[in-house]
N, C-alpha and C positions, 0 to 999 in steps of 0.2 A: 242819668240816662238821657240821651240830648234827642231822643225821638218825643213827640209832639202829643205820641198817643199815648195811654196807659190803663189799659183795658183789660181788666184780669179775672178771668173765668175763676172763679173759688169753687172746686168740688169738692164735696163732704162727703167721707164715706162715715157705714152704719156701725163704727166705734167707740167704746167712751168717750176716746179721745176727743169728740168731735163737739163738746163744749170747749176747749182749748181753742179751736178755730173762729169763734168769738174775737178773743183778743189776738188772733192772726188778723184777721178780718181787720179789725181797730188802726193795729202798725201798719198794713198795708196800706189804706186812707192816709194814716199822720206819714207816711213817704208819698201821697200823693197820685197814689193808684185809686180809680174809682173801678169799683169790685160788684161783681154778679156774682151772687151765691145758687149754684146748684148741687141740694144735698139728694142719695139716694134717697128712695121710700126708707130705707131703714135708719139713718140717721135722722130721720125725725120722731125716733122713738128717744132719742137721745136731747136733740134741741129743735123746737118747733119751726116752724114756718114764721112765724110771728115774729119769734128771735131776730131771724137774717132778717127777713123786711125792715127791722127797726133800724138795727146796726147798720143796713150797707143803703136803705132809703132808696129800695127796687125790689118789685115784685119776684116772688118766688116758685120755681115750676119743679119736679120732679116728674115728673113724667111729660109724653113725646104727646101725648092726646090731652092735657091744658094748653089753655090760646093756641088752637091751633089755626086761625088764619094769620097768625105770625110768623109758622114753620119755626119755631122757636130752637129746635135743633139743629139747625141749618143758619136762621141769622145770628144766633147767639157762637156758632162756631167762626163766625166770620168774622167777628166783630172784635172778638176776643184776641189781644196782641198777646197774650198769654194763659197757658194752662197753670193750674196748682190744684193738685188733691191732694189735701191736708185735712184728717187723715185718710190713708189709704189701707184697709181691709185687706187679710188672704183673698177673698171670696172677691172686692171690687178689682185688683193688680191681675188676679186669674180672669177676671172675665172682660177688662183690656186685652190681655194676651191672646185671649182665643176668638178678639174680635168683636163679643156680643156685644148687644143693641137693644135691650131689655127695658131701660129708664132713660130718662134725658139726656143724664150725665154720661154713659158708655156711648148713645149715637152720638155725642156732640163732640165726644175723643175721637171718635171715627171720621164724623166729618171736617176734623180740624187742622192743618197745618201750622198753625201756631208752635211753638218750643214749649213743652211741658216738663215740669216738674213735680214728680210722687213723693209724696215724704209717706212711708209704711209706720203704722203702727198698730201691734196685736202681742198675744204671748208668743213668748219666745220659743216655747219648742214649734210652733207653727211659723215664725221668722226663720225659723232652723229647717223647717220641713224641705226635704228634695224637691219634692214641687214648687213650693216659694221660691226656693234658691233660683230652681232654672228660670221661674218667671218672669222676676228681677233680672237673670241676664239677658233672657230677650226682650226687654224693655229695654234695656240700656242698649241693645245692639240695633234694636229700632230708631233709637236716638234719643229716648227718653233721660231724664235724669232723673235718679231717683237717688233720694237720699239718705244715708245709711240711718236704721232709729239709734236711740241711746240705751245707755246700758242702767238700768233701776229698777225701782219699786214697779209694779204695775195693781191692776185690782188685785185686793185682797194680799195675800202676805206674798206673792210671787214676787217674785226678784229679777231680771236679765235684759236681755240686749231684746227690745222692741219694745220700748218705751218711746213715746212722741217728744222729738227734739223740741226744747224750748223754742220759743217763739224768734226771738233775737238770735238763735243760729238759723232756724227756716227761712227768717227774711235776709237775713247772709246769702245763703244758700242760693234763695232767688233772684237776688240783687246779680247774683256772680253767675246764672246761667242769661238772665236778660242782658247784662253788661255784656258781655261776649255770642250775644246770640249770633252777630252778622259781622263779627269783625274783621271776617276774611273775603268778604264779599268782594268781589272785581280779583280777589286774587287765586293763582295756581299754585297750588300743593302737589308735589310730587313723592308719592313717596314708596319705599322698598319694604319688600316684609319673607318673610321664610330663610329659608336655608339652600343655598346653591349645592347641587350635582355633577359630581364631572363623573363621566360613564369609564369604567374600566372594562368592562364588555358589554353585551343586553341585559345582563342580569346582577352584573356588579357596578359598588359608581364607591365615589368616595362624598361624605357629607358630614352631616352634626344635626344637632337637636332642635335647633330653632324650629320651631311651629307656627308661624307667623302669626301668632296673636295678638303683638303688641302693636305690628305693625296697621294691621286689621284696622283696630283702635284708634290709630292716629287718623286712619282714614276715614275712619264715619265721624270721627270727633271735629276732621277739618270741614265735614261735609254739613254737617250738623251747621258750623259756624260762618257758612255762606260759600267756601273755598270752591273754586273749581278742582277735583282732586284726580289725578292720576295715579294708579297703584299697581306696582311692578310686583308680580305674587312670585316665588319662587318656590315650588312644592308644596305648598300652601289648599288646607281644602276645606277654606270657610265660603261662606255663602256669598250671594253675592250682593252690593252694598248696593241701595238707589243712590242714582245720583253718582257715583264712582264709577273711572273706565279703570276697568281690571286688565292687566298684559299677563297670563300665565309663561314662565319662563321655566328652564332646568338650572341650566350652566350660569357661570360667573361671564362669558364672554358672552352671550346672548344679552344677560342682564346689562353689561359695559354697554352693548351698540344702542339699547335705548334710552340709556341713561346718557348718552352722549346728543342723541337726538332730543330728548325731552329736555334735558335741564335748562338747554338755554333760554325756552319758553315757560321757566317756574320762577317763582319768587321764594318759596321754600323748598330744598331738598330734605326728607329726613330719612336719615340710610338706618333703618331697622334689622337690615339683611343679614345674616351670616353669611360673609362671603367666605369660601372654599379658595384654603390661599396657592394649591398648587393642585395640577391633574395631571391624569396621568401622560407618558408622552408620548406614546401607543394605545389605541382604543380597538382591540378587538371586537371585529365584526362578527363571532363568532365566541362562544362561550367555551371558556378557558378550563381546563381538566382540571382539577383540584391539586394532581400532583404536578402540573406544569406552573401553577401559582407560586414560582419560589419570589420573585421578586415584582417589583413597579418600578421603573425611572421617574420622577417627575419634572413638572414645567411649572415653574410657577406662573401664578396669574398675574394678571394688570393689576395696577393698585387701585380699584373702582373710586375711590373718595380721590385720591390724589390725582387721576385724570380730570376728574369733574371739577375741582377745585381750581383746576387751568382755564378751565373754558367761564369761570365766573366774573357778571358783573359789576358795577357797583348796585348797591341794593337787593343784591341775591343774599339770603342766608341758608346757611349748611348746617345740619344738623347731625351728629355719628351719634352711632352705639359703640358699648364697647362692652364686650363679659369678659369678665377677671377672676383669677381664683387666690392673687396676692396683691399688697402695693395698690390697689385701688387707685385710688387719686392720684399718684404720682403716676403710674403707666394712661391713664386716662388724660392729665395735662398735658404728656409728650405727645399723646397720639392726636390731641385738638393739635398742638404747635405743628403738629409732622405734617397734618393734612391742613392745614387754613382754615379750619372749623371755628365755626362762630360759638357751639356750643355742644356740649358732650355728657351723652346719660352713662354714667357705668354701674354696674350689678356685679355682686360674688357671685358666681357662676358652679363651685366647691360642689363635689358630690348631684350634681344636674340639677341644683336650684334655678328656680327659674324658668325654664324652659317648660313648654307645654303646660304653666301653671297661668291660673286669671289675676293673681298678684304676683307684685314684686317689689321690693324695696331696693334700694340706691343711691347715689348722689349725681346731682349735677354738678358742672362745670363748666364755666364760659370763657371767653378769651380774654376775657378781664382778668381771667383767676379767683373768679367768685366761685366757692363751693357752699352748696347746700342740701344737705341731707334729706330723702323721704325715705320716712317710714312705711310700712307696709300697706300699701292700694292695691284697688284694683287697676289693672293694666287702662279700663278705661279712663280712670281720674288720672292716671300718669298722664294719658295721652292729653286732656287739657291743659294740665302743668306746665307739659311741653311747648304747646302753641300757645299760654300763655307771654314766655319767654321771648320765643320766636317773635309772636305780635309785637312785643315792647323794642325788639332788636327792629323790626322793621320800620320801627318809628326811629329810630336814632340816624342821625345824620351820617352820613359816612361810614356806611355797615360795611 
């Protein structure tokens, strides 16, 4: 890490797990983080006060009313270049989500700006619970990372997925959200998401499936990572991102005229969109009788990637999608070659996988002709995979 600081807020929730975080606490130090531990009231039914004071060689508060001419919740939020709650509780991850402000540790989430990272761990049919599920995803869409648990033993003879990752994946983990917390800083991210509309009357259009989820992702993932980020929504009805200028669009030609405006002011393009490749070549202004619906002529549209690929820099990279339902890889190398793309995600598409789902699996592709396979993520960890890439292309000389 080449920053100066390394100041990491350790929150403990009220978990077994939460003698594990001992020797997080340890590898953290032996990497050179000096660490403040703040555990709930309930995690000290687990490891005392005494414990952390020893191990991290600083006083320890759980609640908002010790030292308080400190404000302790207030300067310990500021101070901290980073969050980790390891582990994280249903009951601590729920009551981030809904804001509260209860013990030290939830006001000091609240008053923080820092990049945080949850690693959950509890029984699994409560990791499994609907509740959990959604909370985890509006953490992650808050900007949060959180990190999936592992699949084991837990107390007692129970077995599954919400067990606490070993120690040397959590400080992976953290290493890989600190490493990239600002790495887009000073730069513009542009990018496209849904599925295009061409109207065949008021009440008919022609479209597809896309639901702009993935695109969504790339957006808080670049916003997350410092990016100034533009996002072109095309029928798209998520919420809306801090920090992201949203453009609601319908058509593929709407989407063309600001994508002709905007790109040449981005350093990444990533065209997430399902573009609609022809409409119709009549648009009744009036709604069409069922039995006068014998046909449509069509017009095809502009080729969005391939216009925009005219108007590029040096140092600009291009990023496509492409859904496929054969031929993978090979229809995915022609269509980087066809368009000038730097680099290219494709997914089987077969029976509507994909679409309108929070996972997906596929392969990359770059101009090199490097292929590599991901297994099944969530759309959000694609999306850092992505600007992963991207970030490293932008470092290469003659992109």
């Amino acid at each position: 890490m080449s920053s100066s600081r390394r100041e990491v807020l350790l929150g403990v929730g009220g978990g077994i797990a939460a003698y594990k975080a001992c020797d997080l606490l340890r590898r953290l130090q032996d990497s050179g983080y000096v660490v403040t531990v703040v555990p709930t009231p309930a995690a000290l039914n687990f490891v005392g006060s005494a414990t952390w004071e020893a191990l991290s060689g600083r006083p320890v508060y759980t609640q908002v009313w010790e030292n308080v001419p400190a404000v302790t919740h207030i300067s310990y939020a500021q101070n901290a270049d980073y969050v980790l709650i390891a582990p994280a509780t249903a009951d601590l991850i729920a009551r981030i989500v809904h804001g509260r402000a209860d013990d030290l540790l939830t006001n000091i989430v609240l008053a923080s700006t820092a990049p945080k990272l949850i690693v959950p761990a509890m029984h699994p049919q409560m990791w499994n619970n609907s509740a959990t599920i959604e909370n985890v995803r509006i953490l992650r869409e808050r900007g949060f990372a959180v990190m999936e648990p592992e699949t084991g033993r837990l107390t007692g003879s129970d077995s599954g997925q919400g067990r606490f990752p070993e120690t040397v994946a959590i400080v992976e983990k953290f290493e890989e959200v600190v490493g990239r917390s600002a790495d887009l800083s000073g730069r513009t991210v542009l990018v496209t998401a849904g599925g295009t509309r061409e109207p065949i009357d008021p009440v008919r259009f022609i479209g597809n499936r896309s639901s702009g989820i993935q695109g969504y992702a790339i957006a808080r993932a670049a916003a997350a990572r410092g990016a100034k980020v533009q996002l072109i929504a095309a029928n798209s009805h998520e919420i809306a991102i801090p920090g992201v200028e949203i453009t609601p669009v319908e058509t593929a030609a709407q989407m063309h005229d600001l994508l002709l405006a905007k790109f040449p002011h981005s350093d990444i393009l990533v065209m997430t969109a399902a573009v609609a490749d022809a409409r119709p070549k009549v648009v009744s202004s009036t709604k069409i009788k069922k039995s006068e619906l014998e046909e449509i002529q069509l017009l095809a549209n502009p080729d969005l990637l391939a216009s925009v690929a005219l108007l590029r820099k040096s140092g600009q990279i291009i990023v496509g999608f492409a859904a496929e339902t054969e031929n993978l890889i090979a229809n995915a190398s022609n269509k980087l070659l066809a368009k000038g793309l730097d680099l290219i995600y494709v997914n089987n598409v077969s029976d509507g996988a994909i679409f309108g789902s929070e996972l997906t699996h596929g392969h990359f592709v770059d101009k090199d002709g490097v292929e590599s396979e991901v297994s099944e993520v969530t759309k959000d960890t694609l999306a850092h995979e992505l600007l992963d890439k991207a970030v490293y292309r932008l470092g290469l000389p003659n992109v």
